[in-house]
C-alpha positions in Angstrom: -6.2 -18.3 7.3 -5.8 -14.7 6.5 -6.2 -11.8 9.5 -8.8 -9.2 9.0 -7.3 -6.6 7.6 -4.6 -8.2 5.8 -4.1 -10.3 2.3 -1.8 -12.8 1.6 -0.4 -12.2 -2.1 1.2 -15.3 -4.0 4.4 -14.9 -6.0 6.2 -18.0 -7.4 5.0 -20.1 -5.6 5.7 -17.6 -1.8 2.8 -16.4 -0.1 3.6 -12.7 1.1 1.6 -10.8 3.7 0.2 -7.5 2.9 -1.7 -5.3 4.3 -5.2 -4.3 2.9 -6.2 -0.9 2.8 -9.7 -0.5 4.0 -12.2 2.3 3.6 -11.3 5.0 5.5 -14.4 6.8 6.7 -13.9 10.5 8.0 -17.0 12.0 9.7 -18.9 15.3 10.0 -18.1 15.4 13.7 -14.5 14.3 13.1 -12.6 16.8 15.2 -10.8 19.1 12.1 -7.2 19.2 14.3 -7.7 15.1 14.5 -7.9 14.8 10.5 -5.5 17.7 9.8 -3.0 15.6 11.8 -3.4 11.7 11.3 -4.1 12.9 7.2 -2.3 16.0 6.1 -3.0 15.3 2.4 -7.1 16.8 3.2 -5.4 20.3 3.7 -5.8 20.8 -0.3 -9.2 19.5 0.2 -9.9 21.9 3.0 -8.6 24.9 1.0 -10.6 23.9 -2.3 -13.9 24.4 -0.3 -12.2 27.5 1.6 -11.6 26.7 4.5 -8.0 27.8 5.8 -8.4 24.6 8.5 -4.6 23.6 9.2 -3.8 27.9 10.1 -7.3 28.7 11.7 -7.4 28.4 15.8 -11.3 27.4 15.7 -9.8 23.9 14.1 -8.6 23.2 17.5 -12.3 22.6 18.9 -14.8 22.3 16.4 -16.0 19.3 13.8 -16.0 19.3 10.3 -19.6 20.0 10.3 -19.4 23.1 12.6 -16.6 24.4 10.3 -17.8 23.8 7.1 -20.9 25.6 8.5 -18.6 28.7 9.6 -17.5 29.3 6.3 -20.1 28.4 3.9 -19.0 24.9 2.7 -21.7 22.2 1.0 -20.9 19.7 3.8 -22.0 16.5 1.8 -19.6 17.3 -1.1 -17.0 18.4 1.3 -17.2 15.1 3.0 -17.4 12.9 -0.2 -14.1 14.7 -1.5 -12.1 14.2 2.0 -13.2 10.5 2.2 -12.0 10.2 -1.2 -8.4 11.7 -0.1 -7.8 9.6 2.8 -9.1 5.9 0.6 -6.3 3.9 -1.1 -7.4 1.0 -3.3 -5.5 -2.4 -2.4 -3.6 -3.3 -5.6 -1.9 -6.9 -6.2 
C-alpha cells in the first residue's frame, strides 16, 4: 500500500521508496519573506518581473499580490512563472 505522497519504484526485483513531488501551489497572498525563504530559487523570478523582493523591507509584511501591485507586475503571469519555479516533476 503506498503513503500519499510517496511512490514505491521497482528495481530488479526491490521495491524502493521515493518520494513524489507534488504540485507546489504558491498563492497571491503568500507572504513574499515566506516564499523568499522556504524557495530561494523564485528570486530570479522576482527580479524578471522587477521586483527587488529578497533586498526590499516591504517583503517583510506584504503578499505577493500587494507587491506585485507596488511595482507594476501582471500578477497572473507572475504567479504562473513562480509556481512553475517551485514544481519538480517525479521521474522514475
Amino acid at each position: 500500500m503506498e503513503a500519499k505522497g510517496n511512490r514505491y519504484l521497482h528495481l530488479f526485483g526491490r521495491s524502493i521508496l521515493t518520494k513524489v513531488s507534488r504540485k507546489m501551489t504558491i498563492k497571491k497572498d503568500s507572504s513574499v519573506k515566506k516564499v523568499v525563504a522556504e524557495h530561494p530559487e523564485t528570486i530570479p523570478v522576482f527580479e524578471i518581473f522587477g521586483m527587488g523582493c529578497a533586498g526590499c523591507q516591504a517583503a517583510l509584511f506584504e503578499s505577493i499580490e500587494q507587491g506585485a501591485k507596488a511595482c507594476g507586475a501582471d500578477i497572473e503571469s507572475l504567479m504562473e512563472r513562480l509556481n512553475s519555479v517551485v514544481t519538480v516533476p517525479f521521474r522514475a
